[in-house]
Every structure is written in C-alpha cells, then in structure tokens.
N, CA and C atoms as a LAMMPS dump frame, in Angstrom:
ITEM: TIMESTEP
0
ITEM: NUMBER OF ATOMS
585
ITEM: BOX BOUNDS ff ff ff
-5.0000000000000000e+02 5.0000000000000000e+02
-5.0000000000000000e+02 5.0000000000000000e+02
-5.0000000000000000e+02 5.0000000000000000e+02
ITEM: ATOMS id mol type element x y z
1 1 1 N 21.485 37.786 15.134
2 1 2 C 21.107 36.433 14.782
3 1 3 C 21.259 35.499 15.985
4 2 1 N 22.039 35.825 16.779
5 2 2 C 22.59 35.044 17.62
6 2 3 C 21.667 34.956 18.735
7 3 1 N 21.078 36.2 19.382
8 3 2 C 20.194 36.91 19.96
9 3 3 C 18.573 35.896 19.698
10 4 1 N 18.444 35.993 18.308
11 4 2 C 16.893 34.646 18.075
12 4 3 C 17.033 33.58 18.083
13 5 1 N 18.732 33.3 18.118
14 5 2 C 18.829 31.371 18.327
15 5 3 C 18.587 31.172 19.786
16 6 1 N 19.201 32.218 20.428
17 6 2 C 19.487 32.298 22.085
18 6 3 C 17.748 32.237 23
19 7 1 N 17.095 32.962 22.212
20 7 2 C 15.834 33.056 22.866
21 7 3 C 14.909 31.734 22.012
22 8 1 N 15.115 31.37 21.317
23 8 2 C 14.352 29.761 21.107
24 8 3 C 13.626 30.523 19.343
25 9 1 N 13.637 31.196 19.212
26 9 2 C 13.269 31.588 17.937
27 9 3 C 13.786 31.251 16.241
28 10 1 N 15.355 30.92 16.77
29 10 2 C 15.797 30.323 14.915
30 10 3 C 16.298 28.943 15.698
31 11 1 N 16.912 28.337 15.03
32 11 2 C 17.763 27.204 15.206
33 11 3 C 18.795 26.931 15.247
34 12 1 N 19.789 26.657 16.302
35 12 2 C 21.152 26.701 16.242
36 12 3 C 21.959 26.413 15.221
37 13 1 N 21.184 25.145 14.453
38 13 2 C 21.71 24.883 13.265
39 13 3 C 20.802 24.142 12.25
40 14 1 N 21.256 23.86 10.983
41 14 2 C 20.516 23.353 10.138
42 14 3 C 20.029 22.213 10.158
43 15 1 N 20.399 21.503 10.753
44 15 2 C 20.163 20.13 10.985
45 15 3 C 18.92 19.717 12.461
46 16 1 N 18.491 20.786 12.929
47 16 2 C 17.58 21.2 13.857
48 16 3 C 16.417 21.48 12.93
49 17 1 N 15.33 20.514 14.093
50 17 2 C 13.883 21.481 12.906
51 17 3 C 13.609 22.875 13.308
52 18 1 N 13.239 23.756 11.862
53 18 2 C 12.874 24.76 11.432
54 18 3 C 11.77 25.592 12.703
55 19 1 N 12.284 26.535 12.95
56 19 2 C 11.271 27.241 14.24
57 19 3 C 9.985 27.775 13.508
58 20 1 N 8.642 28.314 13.993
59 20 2 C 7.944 29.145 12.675
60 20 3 C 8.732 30.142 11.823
61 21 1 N 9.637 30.971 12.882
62 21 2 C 10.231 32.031 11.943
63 21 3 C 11.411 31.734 10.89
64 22 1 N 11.754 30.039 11.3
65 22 2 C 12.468 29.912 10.138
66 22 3 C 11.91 29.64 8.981
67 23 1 N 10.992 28.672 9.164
68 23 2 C 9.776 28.57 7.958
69 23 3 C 9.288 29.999 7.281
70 24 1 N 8.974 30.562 8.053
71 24 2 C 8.509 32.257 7.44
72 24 3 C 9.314 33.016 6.848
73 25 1 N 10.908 33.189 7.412
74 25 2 C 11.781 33.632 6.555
75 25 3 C 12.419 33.043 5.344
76 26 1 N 12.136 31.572 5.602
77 26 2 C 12.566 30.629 4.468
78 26 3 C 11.671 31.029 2.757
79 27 1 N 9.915 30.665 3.262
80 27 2 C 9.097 31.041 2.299
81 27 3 C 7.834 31.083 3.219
82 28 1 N 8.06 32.553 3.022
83 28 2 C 6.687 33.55 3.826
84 28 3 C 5.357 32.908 3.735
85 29 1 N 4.971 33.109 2.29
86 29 2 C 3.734 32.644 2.043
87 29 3 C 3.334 31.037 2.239
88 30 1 N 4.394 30.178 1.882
89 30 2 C 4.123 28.556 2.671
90 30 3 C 3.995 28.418 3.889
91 31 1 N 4.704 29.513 4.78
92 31 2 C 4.684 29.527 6.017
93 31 3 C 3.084 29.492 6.672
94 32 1 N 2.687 30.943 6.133
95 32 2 C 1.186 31.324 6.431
96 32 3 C 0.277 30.399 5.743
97 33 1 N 0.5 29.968 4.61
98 33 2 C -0.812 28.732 4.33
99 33 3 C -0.388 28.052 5.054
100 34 1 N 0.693 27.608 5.89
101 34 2 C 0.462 26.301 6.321
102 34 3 C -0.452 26.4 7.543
103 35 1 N -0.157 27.454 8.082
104 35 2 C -0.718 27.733 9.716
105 35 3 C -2.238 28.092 9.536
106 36 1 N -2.425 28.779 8.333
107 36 2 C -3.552 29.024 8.079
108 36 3 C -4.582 27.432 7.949
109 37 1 N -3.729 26.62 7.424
110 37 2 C -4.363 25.174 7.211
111 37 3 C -4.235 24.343 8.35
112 38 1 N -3.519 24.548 9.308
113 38 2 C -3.764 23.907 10.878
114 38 3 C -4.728 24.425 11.171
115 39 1 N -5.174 25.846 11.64
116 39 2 C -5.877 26.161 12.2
117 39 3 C -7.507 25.954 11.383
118 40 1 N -8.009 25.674 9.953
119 40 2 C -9.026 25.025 9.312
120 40 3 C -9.169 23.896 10.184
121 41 1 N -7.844 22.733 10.093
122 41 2 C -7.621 21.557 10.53
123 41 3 C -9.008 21.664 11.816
124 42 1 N -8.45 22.221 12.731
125 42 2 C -8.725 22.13 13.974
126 42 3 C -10.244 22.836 14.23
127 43 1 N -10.268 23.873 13.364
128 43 2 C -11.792 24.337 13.426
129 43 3 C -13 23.369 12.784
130 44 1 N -12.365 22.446 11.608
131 44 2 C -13.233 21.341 11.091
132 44 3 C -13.33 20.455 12.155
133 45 1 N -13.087 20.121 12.625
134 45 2 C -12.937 18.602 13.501
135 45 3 C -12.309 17.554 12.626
136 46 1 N -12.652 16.656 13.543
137 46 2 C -12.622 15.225 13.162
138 46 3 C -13.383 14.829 11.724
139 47 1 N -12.981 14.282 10.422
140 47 2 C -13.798 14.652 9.577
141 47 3 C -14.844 13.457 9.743
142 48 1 N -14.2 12.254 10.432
143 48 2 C -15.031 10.932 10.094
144 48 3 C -14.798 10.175 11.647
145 49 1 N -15.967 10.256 11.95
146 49 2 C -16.35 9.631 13.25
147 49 3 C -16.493 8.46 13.282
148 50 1 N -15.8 6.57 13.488
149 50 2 C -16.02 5.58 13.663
150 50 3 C -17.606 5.457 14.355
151 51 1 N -18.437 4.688 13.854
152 51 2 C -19.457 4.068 15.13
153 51 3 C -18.998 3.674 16.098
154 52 1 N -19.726 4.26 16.933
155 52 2 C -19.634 3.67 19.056
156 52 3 C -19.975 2.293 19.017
157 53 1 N -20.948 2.075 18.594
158 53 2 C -21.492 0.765 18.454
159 53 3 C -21.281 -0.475 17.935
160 54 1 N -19.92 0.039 17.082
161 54 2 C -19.527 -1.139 16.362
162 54 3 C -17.863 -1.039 16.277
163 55 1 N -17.284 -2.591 16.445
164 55 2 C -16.035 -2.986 16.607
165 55 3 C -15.152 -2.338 15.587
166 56 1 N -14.053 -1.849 15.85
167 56 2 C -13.141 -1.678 14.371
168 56 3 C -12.447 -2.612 13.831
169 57 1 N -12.217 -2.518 12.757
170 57 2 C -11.786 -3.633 12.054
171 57 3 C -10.37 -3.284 12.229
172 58 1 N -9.446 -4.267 12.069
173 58 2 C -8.158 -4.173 12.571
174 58 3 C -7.688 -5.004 10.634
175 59 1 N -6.347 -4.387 10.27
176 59 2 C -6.054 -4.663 9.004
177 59 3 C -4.653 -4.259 9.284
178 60 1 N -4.403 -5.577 8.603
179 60 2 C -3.019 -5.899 8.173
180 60 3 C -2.236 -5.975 7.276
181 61 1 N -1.299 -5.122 7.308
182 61 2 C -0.342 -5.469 5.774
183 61 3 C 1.012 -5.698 5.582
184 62 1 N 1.113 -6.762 4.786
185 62 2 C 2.252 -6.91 4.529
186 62 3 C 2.741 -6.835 3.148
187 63 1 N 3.93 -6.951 2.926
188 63 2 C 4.618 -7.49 1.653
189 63 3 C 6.277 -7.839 1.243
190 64 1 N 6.721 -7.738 0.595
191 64 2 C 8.134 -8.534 0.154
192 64 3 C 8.569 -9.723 0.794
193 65 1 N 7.518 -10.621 0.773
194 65 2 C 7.828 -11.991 1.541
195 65 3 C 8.675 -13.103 1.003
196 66 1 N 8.606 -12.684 -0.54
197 66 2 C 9.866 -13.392 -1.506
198 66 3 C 9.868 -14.992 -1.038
199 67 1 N 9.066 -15.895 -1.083
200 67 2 C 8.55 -16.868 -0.808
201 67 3 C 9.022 -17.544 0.765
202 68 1 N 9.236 -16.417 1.255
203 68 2 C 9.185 -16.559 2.952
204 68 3 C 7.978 -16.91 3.525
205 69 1 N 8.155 -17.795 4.489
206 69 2 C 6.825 -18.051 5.464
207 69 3 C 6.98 -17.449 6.556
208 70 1 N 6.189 -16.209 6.964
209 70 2 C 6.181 -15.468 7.975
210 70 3 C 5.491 -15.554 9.041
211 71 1 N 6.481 -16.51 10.387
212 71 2 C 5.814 -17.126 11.356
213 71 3 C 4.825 -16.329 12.07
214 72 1 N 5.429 -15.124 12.377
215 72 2 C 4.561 -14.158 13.299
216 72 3 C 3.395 -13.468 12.892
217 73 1 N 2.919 -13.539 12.095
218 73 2 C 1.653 -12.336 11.35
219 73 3 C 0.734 -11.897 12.171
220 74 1 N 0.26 -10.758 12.637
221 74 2 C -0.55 -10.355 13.6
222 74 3 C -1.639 -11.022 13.552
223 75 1 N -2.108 -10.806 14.228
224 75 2 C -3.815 -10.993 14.183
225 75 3 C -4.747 -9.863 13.626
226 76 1 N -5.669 -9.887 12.95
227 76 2 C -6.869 -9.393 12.595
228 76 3 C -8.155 -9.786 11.511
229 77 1 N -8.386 -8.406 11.352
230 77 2 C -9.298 -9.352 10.447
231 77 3 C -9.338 -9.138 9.063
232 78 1 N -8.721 -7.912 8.529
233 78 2 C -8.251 -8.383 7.02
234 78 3 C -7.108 -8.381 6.747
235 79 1 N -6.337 -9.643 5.86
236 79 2 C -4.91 -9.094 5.838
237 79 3 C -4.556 -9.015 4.358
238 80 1 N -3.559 -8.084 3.858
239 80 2 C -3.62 -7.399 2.695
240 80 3 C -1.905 -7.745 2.442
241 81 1 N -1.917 -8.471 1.324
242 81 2 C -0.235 -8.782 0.766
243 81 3 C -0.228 -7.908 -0.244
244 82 1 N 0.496 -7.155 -0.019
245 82 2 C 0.913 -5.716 -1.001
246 82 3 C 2.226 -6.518 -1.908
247 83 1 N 2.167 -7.359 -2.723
248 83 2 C 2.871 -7.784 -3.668
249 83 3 C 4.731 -8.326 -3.379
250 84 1 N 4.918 -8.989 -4.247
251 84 2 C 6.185 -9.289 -4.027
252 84 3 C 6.572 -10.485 -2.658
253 85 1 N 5.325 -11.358 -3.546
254 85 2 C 5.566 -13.002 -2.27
255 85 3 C 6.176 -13.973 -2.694
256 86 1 N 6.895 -13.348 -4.171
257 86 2 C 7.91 -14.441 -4.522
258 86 3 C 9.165 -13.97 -5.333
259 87 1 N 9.693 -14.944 -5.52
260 87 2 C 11.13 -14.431 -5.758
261 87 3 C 11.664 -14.862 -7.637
262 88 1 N 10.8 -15.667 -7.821
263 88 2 C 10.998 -15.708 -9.476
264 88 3 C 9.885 -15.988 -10.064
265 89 1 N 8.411 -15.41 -9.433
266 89 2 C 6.92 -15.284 -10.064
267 89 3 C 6.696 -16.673 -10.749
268 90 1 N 6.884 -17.823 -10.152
269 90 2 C 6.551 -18.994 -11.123
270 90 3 C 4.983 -19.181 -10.492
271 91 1 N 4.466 -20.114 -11.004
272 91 2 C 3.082 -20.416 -10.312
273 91 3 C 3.47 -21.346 -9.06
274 92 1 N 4.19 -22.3 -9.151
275 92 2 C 4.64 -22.912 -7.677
276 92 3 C 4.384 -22.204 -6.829
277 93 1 N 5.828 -20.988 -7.056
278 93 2 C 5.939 -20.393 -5.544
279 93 3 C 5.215 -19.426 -5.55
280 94 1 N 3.913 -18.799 -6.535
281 94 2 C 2.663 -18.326 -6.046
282 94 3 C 1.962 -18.676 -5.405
283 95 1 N 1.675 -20.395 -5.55
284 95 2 C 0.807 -20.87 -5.089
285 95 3 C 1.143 -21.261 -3.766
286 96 1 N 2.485 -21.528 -3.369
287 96 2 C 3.268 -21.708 -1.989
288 96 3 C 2.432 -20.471 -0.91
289 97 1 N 2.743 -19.514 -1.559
290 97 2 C 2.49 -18.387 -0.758
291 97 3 C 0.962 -18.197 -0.769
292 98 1 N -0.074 -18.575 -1.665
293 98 2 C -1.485 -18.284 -1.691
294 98 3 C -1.601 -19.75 -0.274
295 99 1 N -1.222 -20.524 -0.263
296 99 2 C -1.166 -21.757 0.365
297 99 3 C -1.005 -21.361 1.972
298 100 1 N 0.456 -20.779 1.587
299 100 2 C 0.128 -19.438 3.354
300 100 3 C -0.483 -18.975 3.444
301 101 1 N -1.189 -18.114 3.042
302 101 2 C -2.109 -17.084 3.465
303 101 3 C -3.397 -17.559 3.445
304 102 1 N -3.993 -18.517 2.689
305 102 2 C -5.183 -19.277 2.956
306 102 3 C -5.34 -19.67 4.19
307 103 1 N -4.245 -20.147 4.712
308 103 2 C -4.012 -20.9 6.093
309 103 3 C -3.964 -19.883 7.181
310 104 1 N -4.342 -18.539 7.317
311 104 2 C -3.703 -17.541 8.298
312 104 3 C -5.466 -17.697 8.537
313 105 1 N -5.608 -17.303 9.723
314 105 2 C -6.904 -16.767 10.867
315 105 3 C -7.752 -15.54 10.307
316 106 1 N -7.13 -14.847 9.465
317 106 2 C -7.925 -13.514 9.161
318 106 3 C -9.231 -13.732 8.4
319 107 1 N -10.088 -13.288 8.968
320 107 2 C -11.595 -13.359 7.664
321 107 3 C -11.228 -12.978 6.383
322 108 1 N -10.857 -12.41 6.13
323 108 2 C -10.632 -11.647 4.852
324 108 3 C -9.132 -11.441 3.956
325 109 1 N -8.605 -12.477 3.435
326 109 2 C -7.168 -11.815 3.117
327 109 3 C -7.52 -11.053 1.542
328 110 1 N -6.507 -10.423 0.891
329 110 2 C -6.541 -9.608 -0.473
330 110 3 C -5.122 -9.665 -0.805
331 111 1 N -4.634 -9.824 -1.802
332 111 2 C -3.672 -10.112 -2.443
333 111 3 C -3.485 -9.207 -3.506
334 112 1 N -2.228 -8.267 -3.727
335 112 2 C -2.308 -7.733 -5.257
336 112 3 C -0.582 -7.26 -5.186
337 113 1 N -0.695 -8.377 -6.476
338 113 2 C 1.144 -8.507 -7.004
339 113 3 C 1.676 -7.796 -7.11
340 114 1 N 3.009 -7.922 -7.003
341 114 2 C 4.173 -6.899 -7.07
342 114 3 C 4.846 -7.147 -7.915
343 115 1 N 6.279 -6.399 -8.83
344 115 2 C 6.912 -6.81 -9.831
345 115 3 C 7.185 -8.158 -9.767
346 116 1 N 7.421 -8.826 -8.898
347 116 2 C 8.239 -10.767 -9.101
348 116 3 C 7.28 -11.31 -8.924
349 117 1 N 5.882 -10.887 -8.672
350 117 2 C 5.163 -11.417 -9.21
351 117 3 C 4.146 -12.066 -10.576
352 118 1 N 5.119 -12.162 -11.353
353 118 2 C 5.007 -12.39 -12.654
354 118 3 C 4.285 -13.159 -13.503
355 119 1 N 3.174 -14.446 -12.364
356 119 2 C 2.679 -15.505 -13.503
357 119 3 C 1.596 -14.727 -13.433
358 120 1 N 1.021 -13.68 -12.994
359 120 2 C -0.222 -12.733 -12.575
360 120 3 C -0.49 -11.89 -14.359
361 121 1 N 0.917 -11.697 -14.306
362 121 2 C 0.798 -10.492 -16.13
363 121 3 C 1.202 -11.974 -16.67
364 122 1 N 0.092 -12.252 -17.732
365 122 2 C 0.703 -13.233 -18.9
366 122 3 C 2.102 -12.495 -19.476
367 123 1 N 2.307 -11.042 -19.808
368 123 2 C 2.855 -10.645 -20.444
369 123 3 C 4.264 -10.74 -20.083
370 124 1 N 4.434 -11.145 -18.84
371 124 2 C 5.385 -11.317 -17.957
372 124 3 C 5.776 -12.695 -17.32
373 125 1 N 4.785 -13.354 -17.728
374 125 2 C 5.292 -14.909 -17.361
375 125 3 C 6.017 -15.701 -17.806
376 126 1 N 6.676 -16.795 -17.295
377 126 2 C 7.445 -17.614 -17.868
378 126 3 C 7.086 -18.395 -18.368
379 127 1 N 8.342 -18.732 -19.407
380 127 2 C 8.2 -19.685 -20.362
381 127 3 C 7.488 -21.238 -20.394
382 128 1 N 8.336 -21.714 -19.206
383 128 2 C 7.77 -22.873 -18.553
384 128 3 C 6.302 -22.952 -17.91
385 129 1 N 5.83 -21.521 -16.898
386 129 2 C 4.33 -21.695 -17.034
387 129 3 C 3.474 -21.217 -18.135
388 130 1 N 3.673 -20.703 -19.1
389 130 2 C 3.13 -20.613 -20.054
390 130 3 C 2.816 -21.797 -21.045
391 131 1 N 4.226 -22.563 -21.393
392 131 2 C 3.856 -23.695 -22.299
393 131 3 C 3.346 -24.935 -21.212
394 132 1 N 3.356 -24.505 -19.657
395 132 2 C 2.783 -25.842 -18.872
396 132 3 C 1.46 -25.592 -18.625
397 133 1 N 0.956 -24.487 -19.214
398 133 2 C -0.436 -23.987 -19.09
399 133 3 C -0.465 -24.17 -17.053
400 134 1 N 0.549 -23.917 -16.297
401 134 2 C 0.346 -23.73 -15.229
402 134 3 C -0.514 -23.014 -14.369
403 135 1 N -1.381 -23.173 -13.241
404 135 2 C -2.633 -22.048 -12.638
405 135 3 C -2.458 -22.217 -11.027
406 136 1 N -3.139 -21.157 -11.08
407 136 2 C -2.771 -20.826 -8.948
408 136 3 C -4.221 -21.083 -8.663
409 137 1 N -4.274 -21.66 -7.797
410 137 2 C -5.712 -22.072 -7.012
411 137 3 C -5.289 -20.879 -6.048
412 138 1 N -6.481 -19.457 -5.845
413 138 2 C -6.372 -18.502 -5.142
414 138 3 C -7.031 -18.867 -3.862
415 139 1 N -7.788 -20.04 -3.828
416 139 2 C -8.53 -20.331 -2.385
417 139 3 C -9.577 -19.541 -1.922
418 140 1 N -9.328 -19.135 -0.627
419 140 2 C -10.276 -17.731 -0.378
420 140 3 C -9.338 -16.343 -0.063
421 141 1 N -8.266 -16.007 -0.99
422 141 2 C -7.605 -15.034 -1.413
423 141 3 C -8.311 -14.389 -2.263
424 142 1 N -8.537 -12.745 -2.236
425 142 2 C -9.243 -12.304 -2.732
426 142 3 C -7.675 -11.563 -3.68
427 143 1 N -7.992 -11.641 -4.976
428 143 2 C -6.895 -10.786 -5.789
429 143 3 C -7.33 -9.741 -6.851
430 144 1 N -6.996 -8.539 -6.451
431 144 2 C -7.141 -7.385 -7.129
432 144 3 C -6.072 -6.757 -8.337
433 145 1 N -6.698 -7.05 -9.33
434 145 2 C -5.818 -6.329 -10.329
435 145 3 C -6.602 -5.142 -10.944
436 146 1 N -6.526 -4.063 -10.635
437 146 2 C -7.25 -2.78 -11.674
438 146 3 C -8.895 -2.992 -10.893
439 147 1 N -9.252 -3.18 -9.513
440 147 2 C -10.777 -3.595 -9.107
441 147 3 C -10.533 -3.7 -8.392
442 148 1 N -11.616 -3.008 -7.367
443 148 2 C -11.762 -2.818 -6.591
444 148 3 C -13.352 -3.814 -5.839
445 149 1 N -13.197 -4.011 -4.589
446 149 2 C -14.33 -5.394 -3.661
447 149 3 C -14.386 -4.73 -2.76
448 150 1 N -15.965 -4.615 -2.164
449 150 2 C -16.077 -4.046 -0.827
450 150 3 C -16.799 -5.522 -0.059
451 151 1 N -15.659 -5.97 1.151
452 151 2 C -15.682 -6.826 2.126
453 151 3 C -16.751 -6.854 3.452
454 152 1 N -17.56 -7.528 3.579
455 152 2 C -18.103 -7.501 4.869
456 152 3 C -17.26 -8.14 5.818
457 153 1 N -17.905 -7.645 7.25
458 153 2 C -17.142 -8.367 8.465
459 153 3 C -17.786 -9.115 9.123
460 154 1 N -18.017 -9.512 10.212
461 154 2 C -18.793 -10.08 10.969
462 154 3 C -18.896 -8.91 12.358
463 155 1 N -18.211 -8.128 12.337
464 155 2 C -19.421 -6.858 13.581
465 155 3 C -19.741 -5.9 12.649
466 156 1 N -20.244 -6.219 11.197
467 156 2 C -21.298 -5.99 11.058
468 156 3 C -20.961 -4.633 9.788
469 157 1 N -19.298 -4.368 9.529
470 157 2 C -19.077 -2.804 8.965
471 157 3 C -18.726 -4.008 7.875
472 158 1 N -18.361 -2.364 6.803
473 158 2 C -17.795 -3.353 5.408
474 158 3 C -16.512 -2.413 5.095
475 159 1 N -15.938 -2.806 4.107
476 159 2 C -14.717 -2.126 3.772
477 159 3 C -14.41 -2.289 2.217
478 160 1 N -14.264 -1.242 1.6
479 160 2 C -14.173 -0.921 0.117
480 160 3 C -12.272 -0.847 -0.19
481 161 1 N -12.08 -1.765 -1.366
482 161 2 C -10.942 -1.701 -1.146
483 161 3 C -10.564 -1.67 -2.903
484 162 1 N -9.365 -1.035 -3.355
485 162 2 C -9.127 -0.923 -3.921
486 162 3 C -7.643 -1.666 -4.698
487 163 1 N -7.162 -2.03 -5.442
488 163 2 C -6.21 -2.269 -5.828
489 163 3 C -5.394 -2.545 -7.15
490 164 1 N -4.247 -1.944 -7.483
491 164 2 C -3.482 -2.139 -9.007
492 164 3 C -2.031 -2.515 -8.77
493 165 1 N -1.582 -3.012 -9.464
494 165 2 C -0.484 -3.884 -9.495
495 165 3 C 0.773 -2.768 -10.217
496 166 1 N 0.434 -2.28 -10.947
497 166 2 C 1.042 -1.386 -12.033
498 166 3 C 1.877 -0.373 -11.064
499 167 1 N 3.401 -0.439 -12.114
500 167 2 C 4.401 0.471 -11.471
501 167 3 C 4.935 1.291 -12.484
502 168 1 N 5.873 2.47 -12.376
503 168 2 C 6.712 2.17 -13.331
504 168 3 C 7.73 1.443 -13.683
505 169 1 N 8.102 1.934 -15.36
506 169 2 C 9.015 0.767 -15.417
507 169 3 C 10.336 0.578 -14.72
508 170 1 N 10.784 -0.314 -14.849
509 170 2 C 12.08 -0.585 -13.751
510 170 3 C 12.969 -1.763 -13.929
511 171 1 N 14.071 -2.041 -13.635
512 171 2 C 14.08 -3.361 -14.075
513 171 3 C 14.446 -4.093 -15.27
514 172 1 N 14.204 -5.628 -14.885
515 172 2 C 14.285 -5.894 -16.438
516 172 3 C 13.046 -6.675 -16.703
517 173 1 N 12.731 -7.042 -18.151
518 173 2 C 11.4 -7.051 -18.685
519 173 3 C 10.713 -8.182 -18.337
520 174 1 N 11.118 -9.114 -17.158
521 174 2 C 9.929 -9.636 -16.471
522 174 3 C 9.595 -9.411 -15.39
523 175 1 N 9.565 -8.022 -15.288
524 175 2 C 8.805 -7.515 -13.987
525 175 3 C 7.399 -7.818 -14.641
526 176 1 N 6.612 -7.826 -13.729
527 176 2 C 5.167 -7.405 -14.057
528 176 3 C 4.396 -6.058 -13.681
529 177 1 N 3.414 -6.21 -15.007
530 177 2 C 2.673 -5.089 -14.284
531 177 3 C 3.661 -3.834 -14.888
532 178 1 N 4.456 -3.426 -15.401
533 178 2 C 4.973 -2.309 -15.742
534 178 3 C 4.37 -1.276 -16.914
535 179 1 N 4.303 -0.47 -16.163
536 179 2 C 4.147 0.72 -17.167
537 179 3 C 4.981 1.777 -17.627
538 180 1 N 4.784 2.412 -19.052
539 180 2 C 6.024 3.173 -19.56
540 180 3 C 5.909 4.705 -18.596
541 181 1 N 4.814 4.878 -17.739
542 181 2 C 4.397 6.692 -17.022
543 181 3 C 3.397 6.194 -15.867
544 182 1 N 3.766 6.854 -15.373
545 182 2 C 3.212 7.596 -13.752
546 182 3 C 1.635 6.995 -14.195
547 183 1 N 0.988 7.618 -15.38
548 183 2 C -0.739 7.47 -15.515
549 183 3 C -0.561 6.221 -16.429
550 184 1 N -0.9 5.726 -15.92
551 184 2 C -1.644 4.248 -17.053
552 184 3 C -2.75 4.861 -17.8
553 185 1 N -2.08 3.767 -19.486
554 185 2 C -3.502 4.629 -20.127
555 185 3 C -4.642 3.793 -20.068
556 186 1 N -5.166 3.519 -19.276
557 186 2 C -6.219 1.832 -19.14
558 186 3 C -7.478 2.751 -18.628
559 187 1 N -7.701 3.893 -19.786
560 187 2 C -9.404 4.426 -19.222
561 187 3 C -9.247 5.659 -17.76
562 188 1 N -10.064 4.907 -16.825
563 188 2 C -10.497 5.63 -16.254
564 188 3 C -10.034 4.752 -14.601
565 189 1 N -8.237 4.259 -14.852
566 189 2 C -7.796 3.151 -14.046
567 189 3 C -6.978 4.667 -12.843
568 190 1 N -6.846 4.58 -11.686
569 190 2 C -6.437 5.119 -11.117
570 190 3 C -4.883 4.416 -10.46
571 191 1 N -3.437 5.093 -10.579
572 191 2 C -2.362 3.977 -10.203
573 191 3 C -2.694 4.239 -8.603
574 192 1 N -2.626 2.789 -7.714
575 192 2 C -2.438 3.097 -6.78
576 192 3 C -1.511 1.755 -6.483
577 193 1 N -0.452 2.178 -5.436
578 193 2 C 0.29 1.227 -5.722
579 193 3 C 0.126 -0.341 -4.332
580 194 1 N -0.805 0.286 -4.068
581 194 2 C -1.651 -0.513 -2.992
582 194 3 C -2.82 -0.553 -2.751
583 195 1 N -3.49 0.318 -1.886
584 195 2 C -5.059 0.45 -2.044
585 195 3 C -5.746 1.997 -2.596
C-alpha cells in the first residue's frame, strides 16, 4: 500500500483528493462511467458556440440584500435579484428596494422573491398591508413568479429567462412562497429556485 502512495497512485491520506485508482477501487463502475463521460465530453465539443459577431451579454446576480443598499453593484446589462431584499416583506421596504434597483444602469433588471419577501404571496402578507390595501410600483423591474420573459438587448441577442419563488417549507408561516414538497403541484410549473 505504501509502495502506490509512494509512486503518486493512492493518497497519503483521506483528506487528499482521490487518485483514479482510488475512485476505481472505491466504486469501479462510477469510476469507468465517469472517464467514459469525460472522454464523450471532449469528443462532443463545445455544445454551444456564442456568435463572433455579437457582444455578450454580461448578467448579474444578486440577493439577500435585506433592505440594504448595495453601493457597489457591477456593471452590466441584466441584473437579476434572486429574492430576499427585505427583512419583514412589508410593501415599504419592497418598494425601497424596487426604488434601488430601478435606479441601477442595467437595461434589464428581473426580480423574483425570496421567503421575506412576503407582500408578493397575498397568502403571506401582512396584516397591515393587507387591510392598507398597500402596492409596489415595480417601475421597470421585471418580476417573475411561476413565468418566464425573453429580454432583448441592444447588440442585438435576447435572453429567455425563467423564474419561481417557491421553496420548501421552512420557517415560520410568513415565509412566502412555501411549499409542503420538492414538486409543486401547480400543473406543469417547474421549481427552480432562481432561473
């Protein structure tokens, strides 16, 4: 044993990554599909070739901003708030944060809530915006719940985007967006927990 650690073949120890032959002695057959599936890898190519001719779109994402204003935000051209821009889902501090992001440089922002985001699920909103019949002016925030928008750019590509809010459950019962399993039963809804 000592002899295949010495020549570079096992691993001195466990906490070292796995050589092939440790993978192979570990589980043979995962071993060989896997290598078998690099080497497909590499005989397919590249599966999807960008145009030469045209700019890439540069996309940004963020999230858990918990009604933080986040001085630095990159630059590009779509930017995508993956949920959780506030900290007790009222419509205020939704609208605080739709208020940021309206204001950012990007052509294109998309928005899709996270659990504290709560005035989004009626089912989950508060009391106070509910009986204040309270509402978020989304601006030119694009917000995806269960739907999906395909975006144009200006060099000319577009971009198909997808988004659901839905997690499991967790928490306590004004999260939003919760579901009792992994599959939502909403048809023919796919969970994704971003795009």
């Amino acid at each position: 044993m000592r002899l295949l650690t010495t020549l570079g073949l096992r691993r001195p120890s466990i906490w070292e990554r796995p050589t092939a032959l440790d993978e192979f002695l570990d589980s043979p057959l995962q071993a060989i599909i896997f290598r078998l599936y690099l080497v497909f890898l590499s005989l397919r190519g590249v599966p999807v070739r960008p145009p030469k001719n045209r700019q890439p779109i540069k996309v940004v994402c963020i999230s858990d901003t918990h009604d933080s204003i986040v001085a630095d935000v990159p630059d590009g051209d779509l930017l995508i708030h993956a949920g959780d821009s506030s900290n007790d889902g009222s419509a205020a501090s939704i609208q605080a944060q739709i208020d940021w992001l309206d204001s950012l440089p990007h052509q294109h922002k998309v928005f899709v809530c996270g659990n504290h985001d709560s005035w989004f699920d009626i089912n989950a909103r508060s009391e106070v915006d509910a009986l204040g019949q309270k509402a978020v002016d989304l601006k030119s925030v694009h917000y995806l719940q269960r739907k999906s928008i395909t975006l144009a750019f200006k060099c000319g590509r577009r971009l198909n985007i997808y988004g659901a809010p839905d997690l499991p459950k967790c928490g306590p019962s004004n999260f939003a967006y919760v579901i009792s399993s992994m599959v939502p039963k909403l048809g023919n809804e796919i969970l994704s927990p971003v795009l």
